[in-house]
DRENGULO-761239 format. One record per atom (N, C-alpha, C, O): x, y, z; residue in one letter. Coordinates in steps of 0.2 Angstrom, whole numbers, plus 2048, in hexadecimal, padded with zeros to 3 digits. Example, Ala and Ser with C-alpha at 12.3 -4.5 7.8 and 13.67 -1.06 7.14 Angstrom:
# residues 2
8427E4827a 83E7EA827a 8427F0827a 8477EF82Aa 8407F5823s 8447FB824s 840800827s 843806828s 
//
This chain:
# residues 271
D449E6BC2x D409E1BBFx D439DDBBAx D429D7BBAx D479E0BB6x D4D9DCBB2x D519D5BB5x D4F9CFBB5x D559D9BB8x D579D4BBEx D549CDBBFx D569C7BBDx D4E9D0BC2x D479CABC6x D469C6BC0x D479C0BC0x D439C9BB9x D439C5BB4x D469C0BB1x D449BCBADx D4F9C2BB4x D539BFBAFx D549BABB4x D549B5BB2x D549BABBBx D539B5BC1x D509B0BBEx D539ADBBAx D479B0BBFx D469ACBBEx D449ABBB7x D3E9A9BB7x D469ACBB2x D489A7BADx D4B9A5BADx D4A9A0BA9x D549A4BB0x D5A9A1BB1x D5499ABB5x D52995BB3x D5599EBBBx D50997BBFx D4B992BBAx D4B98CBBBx D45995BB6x D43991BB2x D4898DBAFx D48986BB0x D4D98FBACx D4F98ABA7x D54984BAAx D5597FBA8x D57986BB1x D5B981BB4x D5697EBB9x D58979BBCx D5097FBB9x D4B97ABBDx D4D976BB7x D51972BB8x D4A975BB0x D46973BACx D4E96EBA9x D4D968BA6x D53971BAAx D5896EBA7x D5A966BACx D5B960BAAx D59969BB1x D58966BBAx D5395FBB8x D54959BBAx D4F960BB3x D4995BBB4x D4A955BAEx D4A94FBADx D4C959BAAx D4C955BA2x D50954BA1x D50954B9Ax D58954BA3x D5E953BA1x D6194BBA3x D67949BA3x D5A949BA5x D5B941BA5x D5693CBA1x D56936BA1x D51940B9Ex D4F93CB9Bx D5193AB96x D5593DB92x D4E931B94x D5292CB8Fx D4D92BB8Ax D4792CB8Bx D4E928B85x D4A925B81x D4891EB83x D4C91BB87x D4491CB82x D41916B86x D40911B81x D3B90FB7Dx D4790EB82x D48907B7Fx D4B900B84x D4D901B8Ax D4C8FAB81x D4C8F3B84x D558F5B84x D598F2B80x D578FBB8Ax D5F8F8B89x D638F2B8Cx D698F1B8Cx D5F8EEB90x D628E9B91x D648E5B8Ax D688E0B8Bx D628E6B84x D618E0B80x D678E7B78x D668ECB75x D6A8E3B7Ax D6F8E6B74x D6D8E5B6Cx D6A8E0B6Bx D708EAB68x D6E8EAB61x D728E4B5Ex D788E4B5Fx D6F8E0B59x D748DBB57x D788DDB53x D768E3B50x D7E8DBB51x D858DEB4Fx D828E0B49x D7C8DEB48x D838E5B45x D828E8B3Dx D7D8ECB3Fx D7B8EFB3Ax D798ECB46x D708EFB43x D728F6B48x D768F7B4Cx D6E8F9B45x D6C903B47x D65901B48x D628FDB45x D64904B4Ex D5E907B4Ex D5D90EB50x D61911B54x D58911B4Dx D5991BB4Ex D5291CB50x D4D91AB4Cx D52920B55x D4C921B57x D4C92BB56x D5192EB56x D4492DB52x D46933B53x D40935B58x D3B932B58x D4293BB5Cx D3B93AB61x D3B941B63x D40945B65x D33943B62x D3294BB65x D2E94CB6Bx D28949B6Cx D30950B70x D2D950B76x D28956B75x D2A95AB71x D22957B79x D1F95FB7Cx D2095EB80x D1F958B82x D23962B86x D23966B8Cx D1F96AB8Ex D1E96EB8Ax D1C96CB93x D18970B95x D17971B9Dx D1596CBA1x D19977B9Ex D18978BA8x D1897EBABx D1C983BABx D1397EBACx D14984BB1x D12986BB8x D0F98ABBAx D15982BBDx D1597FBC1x D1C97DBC6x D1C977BC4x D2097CBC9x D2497CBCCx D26979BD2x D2697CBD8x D29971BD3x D2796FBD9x D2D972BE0x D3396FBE0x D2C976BE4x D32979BE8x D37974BECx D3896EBECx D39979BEFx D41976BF3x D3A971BF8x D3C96CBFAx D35972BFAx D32971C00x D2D96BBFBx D28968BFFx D2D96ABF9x D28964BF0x D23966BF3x D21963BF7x D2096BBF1x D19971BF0x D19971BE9x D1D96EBE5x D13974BE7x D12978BDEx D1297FBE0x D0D981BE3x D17982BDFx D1698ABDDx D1698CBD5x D19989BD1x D13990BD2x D12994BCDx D18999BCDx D1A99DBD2x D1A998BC6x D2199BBC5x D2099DBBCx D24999BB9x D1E99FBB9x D1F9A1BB2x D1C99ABAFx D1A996BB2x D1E99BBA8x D1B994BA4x D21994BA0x D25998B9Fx D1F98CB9Ex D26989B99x D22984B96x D1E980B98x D25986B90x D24981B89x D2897EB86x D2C982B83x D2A977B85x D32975B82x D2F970B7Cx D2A96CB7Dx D34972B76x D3396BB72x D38968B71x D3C96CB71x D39961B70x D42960B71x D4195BB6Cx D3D956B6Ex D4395AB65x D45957B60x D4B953B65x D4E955B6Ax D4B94CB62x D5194AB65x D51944B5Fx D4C941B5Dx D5A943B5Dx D5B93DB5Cx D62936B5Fx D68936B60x D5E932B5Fx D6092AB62x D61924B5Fx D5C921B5Dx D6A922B60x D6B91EB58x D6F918B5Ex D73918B62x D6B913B5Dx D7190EB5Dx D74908B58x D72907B52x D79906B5Ax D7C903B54x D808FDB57x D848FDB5Cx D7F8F6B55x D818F0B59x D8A8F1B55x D8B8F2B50x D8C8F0B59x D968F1B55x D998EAB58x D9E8E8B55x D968E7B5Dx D968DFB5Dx D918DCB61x D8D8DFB64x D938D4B62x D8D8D1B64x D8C8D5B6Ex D878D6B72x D938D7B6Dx D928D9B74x D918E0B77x D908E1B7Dx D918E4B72x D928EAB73x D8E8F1B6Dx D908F2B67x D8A8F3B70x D868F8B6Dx D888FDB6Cx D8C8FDB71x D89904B69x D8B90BB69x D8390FB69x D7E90FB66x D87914B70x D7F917B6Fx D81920B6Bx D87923B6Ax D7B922B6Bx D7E92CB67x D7692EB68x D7192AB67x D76934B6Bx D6E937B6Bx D7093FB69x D75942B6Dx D6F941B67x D6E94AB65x D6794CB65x D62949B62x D69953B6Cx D62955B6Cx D6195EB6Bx D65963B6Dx D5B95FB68x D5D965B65x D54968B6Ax D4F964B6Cx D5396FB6Bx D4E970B6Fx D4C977B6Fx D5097BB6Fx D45978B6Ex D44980B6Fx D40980B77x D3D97BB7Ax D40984B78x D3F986B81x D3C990B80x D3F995B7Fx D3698EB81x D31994B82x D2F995B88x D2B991B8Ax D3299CB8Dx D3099EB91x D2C9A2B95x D309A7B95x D289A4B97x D239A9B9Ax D229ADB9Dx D1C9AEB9Ex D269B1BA1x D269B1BA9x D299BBBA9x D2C9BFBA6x D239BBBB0x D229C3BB0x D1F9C8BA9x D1F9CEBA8x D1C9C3BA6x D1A9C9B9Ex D1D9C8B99x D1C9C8B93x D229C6B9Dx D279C2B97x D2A9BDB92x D2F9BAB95x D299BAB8Cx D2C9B8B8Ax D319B5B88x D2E9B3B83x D399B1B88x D3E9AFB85x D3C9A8B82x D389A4B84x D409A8B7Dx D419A3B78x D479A0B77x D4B9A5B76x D4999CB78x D51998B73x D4F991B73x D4D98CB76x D53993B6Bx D5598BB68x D5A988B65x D5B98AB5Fx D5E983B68x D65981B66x D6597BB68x D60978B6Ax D69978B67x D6C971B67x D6F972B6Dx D73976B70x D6C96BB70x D6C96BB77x D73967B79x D7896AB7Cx D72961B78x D7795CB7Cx D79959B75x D7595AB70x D7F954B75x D8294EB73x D8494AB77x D8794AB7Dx D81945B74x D8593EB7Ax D86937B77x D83933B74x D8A936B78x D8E930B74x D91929B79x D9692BB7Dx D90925B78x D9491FB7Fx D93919B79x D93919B73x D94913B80x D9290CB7Ex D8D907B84x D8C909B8Ax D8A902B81x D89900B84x D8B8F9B84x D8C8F6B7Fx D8C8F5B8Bx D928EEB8Ax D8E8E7B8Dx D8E8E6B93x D8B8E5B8Bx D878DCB8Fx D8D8D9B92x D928D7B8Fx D8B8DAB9Bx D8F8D5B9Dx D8F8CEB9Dx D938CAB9Ax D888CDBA1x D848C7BA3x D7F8C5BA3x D7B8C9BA2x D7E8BEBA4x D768BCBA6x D758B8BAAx D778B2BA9x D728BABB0x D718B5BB7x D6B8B4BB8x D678B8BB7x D6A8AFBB9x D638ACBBAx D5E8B1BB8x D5B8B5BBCx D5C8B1BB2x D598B3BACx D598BABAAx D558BDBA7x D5E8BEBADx D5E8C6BB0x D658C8BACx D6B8C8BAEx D658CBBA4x D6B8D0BA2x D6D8D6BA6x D6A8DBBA8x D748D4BA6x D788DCBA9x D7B8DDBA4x D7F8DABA0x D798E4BA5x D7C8EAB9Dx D808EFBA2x D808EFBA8x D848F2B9Ex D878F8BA0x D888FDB9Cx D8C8FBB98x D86902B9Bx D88909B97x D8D90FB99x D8C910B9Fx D90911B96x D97916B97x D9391AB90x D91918B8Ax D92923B94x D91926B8Fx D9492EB90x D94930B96x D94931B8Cx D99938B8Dx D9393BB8Ax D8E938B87x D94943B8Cx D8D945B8Ax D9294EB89x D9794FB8Dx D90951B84x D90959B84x D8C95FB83x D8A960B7Dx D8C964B88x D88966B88x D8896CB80x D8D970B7Fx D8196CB7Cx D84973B78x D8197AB79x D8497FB77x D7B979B7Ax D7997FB7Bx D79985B80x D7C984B86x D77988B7Fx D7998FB85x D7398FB88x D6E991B87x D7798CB90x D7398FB95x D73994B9Ax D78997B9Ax D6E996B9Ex D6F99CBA2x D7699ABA7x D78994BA8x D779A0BAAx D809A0BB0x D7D99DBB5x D7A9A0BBAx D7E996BB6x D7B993BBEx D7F98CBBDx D7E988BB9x D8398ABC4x D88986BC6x D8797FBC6x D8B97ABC6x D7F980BC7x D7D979BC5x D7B977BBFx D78972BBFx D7B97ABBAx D7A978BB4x D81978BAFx D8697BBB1x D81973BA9x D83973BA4x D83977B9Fx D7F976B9Bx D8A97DB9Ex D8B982B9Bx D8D97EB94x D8F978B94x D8D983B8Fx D90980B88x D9797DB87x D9C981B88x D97978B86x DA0974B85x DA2970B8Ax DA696CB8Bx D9C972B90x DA096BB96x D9B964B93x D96963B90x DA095FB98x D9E959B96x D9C955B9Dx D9F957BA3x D9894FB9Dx D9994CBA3x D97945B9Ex D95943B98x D98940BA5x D98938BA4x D95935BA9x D97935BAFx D90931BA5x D8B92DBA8x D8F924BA9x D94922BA6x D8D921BAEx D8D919BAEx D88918BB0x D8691CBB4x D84912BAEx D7F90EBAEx D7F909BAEx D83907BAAx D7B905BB3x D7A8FBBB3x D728FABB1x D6D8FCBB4x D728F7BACx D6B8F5BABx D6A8EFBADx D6F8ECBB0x D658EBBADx D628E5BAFx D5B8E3BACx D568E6BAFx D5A8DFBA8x D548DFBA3x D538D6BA4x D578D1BA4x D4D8D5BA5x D488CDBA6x D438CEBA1x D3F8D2BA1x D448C7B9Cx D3E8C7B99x D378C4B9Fx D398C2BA4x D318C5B9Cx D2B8C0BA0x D258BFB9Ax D248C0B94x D228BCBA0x D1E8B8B9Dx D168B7BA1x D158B1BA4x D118BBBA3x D0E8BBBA9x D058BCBA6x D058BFBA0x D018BABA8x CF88BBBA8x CF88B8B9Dx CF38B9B9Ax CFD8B6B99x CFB8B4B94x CFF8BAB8Ex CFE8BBB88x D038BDB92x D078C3B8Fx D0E8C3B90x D108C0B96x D128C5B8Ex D188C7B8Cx D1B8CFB8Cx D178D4B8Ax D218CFB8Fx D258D3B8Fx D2D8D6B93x D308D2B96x D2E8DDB93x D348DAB96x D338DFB9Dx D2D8E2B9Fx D398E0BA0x D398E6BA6x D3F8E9BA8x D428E3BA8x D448EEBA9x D498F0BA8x D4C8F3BADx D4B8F9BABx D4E8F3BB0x D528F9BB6x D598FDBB4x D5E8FABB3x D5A903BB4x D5E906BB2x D6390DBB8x D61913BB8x D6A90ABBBx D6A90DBBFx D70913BBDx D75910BBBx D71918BBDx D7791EBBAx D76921BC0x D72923BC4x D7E922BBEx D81927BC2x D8692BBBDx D8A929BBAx D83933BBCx D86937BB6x D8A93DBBBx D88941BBFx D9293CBBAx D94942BBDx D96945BB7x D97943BB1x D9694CBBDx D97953BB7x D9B957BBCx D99958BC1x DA1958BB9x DA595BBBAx DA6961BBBx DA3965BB8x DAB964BC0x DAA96CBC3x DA496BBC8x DA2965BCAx DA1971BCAx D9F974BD1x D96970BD0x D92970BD4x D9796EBCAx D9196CBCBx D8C966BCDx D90961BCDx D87964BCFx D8695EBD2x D85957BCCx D84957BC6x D87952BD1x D8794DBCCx D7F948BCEx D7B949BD2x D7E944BCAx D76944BCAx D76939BC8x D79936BC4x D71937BCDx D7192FBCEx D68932BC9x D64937BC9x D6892ABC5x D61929BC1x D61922BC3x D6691DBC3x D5A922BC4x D5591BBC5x D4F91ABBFx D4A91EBC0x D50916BBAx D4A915BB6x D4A90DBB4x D4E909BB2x D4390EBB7x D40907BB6x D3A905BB1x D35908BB1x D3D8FFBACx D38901BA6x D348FABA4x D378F4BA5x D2E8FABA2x D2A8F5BA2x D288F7B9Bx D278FCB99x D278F0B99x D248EEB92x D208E8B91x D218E2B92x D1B8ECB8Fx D168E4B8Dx D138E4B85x D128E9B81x D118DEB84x D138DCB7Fx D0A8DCB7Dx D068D8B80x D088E1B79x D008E1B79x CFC8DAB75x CF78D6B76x D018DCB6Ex D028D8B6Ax D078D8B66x D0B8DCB67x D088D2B60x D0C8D4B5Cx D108DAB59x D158DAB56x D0C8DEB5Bx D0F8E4B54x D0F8EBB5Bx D118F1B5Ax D0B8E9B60x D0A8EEB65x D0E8EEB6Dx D0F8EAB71x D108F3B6Dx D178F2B74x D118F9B79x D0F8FFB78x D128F7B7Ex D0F8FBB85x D168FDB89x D1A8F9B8Bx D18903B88x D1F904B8Dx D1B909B93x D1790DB92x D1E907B9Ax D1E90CB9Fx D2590DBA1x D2990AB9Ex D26911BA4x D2B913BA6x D2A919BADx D2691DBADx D2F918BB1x D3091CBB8x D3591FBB9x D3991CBBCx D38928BB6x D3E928BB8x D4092DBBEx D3E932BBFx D4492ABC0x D4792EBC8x D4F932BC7x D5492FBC5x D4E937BC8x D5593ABC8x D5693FBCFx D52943BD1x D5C93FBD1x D5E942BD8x D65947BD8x D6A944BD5x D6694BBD9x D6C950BD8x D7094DBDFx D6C94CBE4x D7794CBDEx D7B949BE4x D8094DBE5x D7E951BE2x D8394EBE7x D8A953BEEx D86959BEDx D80959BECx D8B960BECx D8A965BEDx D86967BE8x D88966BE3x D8196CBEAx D7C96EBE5x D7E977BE5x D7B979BEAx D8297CBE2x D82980BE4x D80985BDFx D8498ABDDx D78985BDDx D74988BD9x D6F98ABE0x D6F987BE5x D6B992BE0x D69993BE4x D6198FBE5x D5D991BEAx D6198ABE0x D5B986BE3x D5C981BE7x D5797FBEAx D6497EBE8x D65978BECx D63973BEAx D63975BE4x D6296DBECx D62967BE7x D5C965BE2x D58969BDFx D5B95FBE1x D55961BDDx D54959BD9x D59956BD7x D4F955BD9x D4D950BD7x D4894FBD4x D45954BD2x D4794ABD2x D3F948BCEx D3E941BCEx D4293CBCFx D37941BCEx D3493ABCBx D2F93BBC4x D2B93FBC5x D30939BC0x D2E939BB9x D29932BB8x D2B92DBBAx D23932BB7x D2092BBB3x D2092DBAAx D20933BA8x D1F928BA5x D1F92AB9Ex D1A922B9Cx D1991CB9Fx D16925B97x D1491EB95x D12921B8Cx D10927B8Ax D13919B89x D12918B81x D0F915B80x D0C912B85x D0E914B79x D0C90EB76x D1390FB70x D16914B70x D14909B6Dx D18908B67x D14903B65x D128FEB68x D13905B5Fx D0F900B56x D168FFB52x D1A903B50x D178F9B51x D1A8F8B4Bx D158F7B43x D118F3B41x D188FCB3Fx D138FCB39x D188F6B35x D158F1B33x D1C8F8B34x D1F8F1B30x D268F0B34x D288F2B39x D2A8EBB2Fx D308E9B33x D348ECB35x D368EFB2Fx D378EFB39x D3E8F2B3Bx D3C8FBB3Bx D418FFB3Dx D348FDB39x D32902B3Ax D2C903B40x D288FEB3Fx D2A906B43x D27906B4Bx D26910B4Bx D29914B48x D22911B4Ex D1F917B52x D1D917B57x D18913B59x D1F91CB5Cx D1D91CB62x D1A922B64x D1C927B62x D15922B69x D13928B6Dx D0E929B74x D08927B75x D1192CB77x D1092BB7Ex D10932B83x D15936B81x D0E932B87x D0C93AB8Bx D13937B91x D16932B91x D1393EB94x D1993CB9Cx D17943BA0x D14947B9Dx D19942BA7x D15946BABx D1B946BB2x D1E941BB4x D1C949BB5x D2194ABBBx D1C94ABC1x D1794FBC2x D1E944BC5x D19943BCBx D1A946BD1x D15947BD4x D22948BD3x D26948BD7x D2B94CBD7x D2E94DBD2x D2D94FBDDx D35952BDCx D34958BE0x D2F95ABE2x D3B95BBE1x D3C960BE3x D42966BDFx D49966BDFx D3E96BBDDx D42970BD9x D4496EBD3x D4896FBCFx D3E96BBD3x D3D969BC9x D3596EBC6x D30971BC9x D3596CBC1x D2F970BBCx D2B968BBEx D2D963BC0x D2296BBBEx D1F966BBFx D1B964BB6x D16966BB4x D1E962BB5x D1E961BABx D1995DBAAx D18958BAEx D1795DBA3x D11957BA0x D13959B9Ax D1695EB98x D12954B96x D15954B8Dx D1194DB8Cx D0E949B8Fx D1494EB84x D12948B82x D18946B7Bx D1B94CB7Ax D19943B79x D2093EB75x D1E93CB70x D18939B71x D2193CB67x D1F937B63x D24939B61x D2793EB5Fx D2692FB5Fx D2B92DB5Cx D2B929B57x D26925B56x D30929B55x D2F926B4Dx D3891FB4Ex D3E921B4Ex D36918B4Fx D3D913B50x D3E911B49x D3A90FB46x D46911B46x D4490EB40x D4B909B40x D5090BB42x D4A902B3Fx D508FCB41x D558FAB38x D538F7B33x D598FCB39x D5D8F9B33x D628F5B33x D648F4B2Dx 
//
């Protein structure tokens, strides 16, 4: 029964690493920080799932899981053309499964890049991001996850349009990555697509859609594993260069992911 338990706990937390190890914080990265400004976003997630979408995209019941993931996310303009990104994310992850309990909490990830403005074509910026990322905390022994001290490296092309449509303003965003991760483990393509509208002056509406897919060999005994994620906010700016956000998110889709719901509140502060 030991064993069975330590199974699938292993399996919970590499589902769940499976699921949320692509999600971003939900900003206009098409639009670079201007030279000299920071912006720091601090943002806390709930997690919550007890649900499991299998290798076959069913719901099976598998234990419960509860996660809170403090995270922070700093950009920094270092010229007109070129952003610096950095996110540290730190997380407790509370387990359920067979009668059982586990707890850990540690600091999860470091990720550090840039981000570089190529272009503008008929009214359409292309961005590019380069970022490294490390993993720190201890996870369970399994070939498709991220053990402490390994690194992997994302590329990404963004494409951001402003508009202007029914008497309303905003923008919309496409972001495509490809993160490989080096060794046996699989390497992972992300699609998010993000929409912003403009309620009012001081009020921002974000939606967001995000897609992630594990690519070549998956050699974790769950096989491959994907998601589709929806997230939505609001953000208020209370004064200038200071904003708060908060918004639920819910996973719609996928296969050999946790089927998760939470909710976000974040605090942007511009200097």
């Amino acid at each position: 029964m030991l064993n069975l338990t330590r199974y699938v706990q292993s399996g919970c937390i590499a589902l769940l690493v499976g699921t949320t190890c692509g999600a971003s914080t939900a900003t206009a990265g098409a639009w670079l920080q201007e030279t000299g400004t920071t912006l720091a976003i601090v943002t806390v997630r709930h997690i919550r799932a007890d649900r499991i979408i299998n290798r076959s995209s069913e719901l099976t019941a598998n234990g419960r899981l509860s996660k809170v993931e403090p995270e922070l996310y700093l950009e920094y303009g270092l010229a007109s053309r070129l952003t610096l990104l950095s996110k540290f994310t730190r997380s407790t992850d509370k387990i359920k499964v067979l009668g059982h309990q586990f707890t850990n909490t540690d600091f999860q990830r470091l990720e550090l890049g840039g981000r570089a403005y190529l272009f503008t074509w008929e009214g359409t910026r292309y961005v590019v991001d380069l970022i490294a990322g490390r993993t720190m905390g201890t996870q369970p022994i399994d070939p498709s996850l991220s053990t402490t001290g390994q690194f992997d490296v994302e590329v990404a092309l963004i494409t951001g349009t402003h508009f202007e449509e029914w008497g309303m303003s905003g923008f919309n965003e496409t972001r495509i990555a490809y993160r490989h991760r080096p060794g046996i483990r699989p390497a992972e393509a992300h699609i998010e697509v993000t929409l912003g509208v403009n309620l009012d002056t001081d009020w921002l509406l974000l939606l967001k859609n995000q897609n992630m897919n594990s690519l070549g060999r998956t050699p974790s005994p769950f096989g491959h594993y994907r998601s589709n994620k929806a997230e939505l906010s609001l953000v208020h700016e209370l004064e200038p260069g200071f904003s708060i956000e908060a918004g639920t998110l819910r996973t719609l889709a996928g296969r050999n992911v946790l089927k998760e719901s939470g909710f976000k509140l974040a605090f942007w502060y511009r200097f």
